[in-house]
C-alpha positions as CSV (number, residue, x, y, z in Angstrom):
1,X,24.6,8.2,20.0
2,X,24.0,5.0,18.3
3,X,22.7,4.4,14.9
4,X,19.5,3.0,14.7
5,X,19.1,-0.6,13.0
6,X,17.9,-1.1,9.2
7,X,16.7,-4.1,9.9
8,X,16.3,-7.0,12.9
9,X,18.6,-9.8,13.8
10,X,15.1,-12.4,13.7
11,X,11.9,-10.7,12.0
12,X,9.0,-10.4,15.0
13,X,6.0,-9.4,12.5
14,X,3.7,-12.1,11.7
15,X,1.4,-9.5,10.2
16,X,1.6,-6.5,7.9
17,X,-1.6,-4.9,6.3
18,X,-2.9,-1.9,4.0
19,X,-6.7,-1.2,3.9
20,X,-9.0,1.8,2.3
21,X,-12.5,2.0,3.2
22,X,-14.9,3.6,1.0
23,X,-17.8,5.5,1.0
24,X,-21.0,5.5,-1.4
25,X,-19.7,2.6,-3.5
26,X,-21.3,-0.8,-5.0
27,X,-20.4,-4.0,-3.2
28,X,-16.3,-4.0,-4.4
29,X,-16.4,-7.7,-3.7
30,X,-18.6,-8.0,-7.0
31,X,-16.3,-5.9,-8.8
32,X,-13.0,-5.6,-8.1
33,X,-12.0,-9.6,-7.8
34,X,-12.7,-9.9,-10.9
35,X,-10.8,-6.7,-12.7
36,X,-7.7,-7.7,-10.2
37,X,-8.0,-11.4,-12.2
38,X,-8.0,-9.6,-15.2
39,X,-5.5,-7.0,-14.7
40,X,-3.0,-9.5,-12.8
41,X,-3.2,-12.2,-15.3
42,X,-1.0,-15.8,-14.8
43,X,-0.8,-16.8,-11.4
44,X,-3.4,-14.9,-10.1
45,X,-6.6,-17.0,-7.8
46,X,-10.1,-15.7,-6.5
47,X,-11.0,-17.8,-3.6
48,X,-14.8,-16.4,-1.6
49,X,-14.2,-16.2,2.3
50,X,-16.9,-17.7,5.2
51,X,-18.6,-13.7,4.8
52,X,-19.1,-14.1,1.4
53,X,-22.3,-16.8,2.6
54,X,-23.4,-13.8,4.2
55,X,-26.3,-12.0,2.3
56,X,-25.2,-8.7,1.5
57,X,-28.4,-6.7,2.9
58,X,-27.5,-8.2,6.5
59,X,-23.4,-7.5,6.1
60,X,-24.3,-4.1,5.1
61,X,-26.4,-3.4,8.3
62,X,-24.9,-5.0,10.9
63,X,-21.5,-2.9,12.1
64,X,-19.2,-5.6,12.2
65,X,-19.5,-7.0,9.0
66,X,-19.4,-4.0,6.7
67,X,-16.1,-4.4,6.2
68,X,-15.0,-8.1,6.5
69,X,-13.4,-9.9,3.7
70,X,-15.9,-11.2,1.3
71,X,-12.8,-12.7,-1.5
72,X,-9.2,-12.9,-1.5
73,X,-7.2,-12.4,-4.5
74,X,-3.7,-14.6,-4.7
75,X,-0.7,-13.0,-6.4
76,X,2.7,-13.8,-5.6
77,X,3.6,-12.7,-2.4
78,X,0.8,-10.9,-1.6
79,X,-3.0,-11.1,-1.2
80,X,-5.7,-8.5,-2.0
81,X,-8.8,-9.3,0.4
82,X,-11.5,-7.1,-0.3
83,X,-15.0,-6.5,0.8
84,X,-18.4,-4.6,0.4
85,X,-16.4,-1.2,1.3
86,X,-12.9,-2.5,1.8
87,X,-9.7,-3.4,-0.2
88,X,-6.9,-4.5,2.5
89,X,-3.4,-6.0,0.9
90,X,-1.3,-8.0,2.9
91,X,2.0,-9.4,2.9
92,X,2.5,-13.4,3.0
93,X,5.4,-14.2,5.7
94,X,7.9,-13.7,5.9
95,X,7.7,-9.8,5.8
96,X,9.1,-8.8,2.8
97,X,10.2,-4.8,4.2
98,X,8.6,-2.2,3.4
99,X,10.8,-1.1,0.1
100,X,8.6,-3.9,-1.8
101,X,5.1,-3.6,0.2
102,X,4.8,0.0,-0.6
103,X,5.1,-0.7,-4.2
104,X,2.5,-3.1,-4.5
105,X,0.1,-0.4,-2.1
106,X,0.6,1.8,-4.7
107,X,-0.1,-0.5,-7.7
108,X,-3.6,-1.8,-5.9
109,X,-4.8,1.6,-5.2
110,X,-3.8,2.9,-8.7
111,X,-5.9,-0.4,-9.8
112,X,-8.5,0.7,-7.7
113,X,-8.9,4.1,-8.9
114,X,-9.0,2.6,-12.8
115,X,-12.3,1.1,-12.1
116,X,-13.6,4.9,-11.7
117,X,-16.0,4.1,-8.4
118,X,-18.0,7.1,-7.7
119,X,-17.5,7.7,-3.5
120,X,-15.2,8.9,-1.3
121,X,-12.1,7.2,0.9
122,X,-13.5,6.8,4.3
123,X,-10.1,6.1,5.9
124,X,-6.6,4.1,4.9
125,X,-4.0,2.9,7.0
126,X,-1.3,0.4,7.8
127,X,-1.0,-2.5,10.7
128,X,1.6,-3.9,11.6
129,X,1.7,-6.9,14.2
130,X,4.5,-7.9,16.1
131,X,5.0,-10.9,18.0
132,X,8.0,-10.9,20.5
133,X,8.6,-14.7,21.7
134,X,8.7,-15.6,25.0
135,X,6.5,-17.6,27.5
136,X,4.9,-15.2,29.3
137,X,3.9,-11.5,28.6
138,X,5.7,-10.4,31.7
139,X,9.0,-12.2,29.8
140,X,7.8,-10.7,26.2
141,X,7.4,-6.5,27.8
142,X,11.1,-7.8,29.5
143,X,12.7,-8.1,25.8
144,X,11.7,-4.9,24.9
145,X,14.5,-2.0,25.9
146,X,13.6,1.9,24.6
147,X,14.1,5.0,26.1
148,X,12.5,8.4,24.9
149,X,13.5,11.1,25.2
C-alpha cells in the first residue's frame, strides 16, 4: 500500500473556518471586537459587516440572522468575524495547513474564555471548502479517484 500524501501538488481549498456558538451570552459583537483590538495590539483592524445595520432585537429573533457576522477583526493572516452568539476564525488564502490554523483556534478561544462570559458552548466546528477546477461538475466528480474499503 501507498503512503498517503502530506500535502497536494495545487491547494483546492478556497475556504477554511472555526466557529463556537454560544448560549446565554450578551451580544459578543459589542464585546469581544473590542478586547481582540486590545489584546492583539499593532496591526490589528475592526471593520462592522452589512448585519451590523441590523437592529439587534430583529437579528436575535429571526433564525437566520442569530448567528451572522456582525464585525470582523483583521490580524495577520487571519480574521476573527464574530457575532451576537458567534466567534468563527478563518484563514486568508492561501491555506496556511492546519499546523498554524490550529494554533491561532486555540489562541482565540483561550481569548474568548478571558472575557469570563457566563453561558454555555452551543456547538464548534470546522469547514473546510474545496474547490476542484474543472468546467463542468460531471468533469470536477471525474478528478476525484478514492476507494474505501
Amino acid at each position: 500500500m501507498l503512503p498517503l500524501p502530506i500535502t497536494l501538488e495545487r491547494e483546492p481549498l478556497v475556504d477554511a473556518v472555526f466557529e463556537v456558538r454560544l448560549n446565554d451570552v450578551p451580544p459578543l459583537a459589542d464585546i469581544l471586537p473590542g478586547f481582540l483590538l486590545h489584546e492583539l495590539g499593532k496591526g490589528t483592524t475592526v471593520s462592522r459587516l452589512p448585519a451590523a445595520e441590523i437592529p439587534y432585537p430583529m437579528r436575535r429573533e429571526d433564525i437566520n440572522l442569530q448567528f451572522a457576522p456582525i464585525q470582523r477583526v483583521e490580524t495577520g493572516r487571519f480574521s476573527i468575524l464574530v457575532g451576537d452568539r458567534n466567534a468563527i476564525v478563518s484563514c486568508k488564502l492561501p491555506y496556511p495547513k492546519w499546523p498554524n490554523f490550529k494554533p491561532v483556534i486555540l489562541d482565540v478561544m483561550a481569548r474568548l474564555a478571558r472575557v469570563g462570559l457566563e453561558g454555555s458552548i452551543e456547538r464548534y466546528s470546522v469547514k473546510y471548502v474545496n474547490l476542484i477546477q474543472a468546467p463542468t461538475y460531471q468533469d470536477q466528480i471525474a478528478k476525484v479517484a478514492i476507494d474505501i474499503k
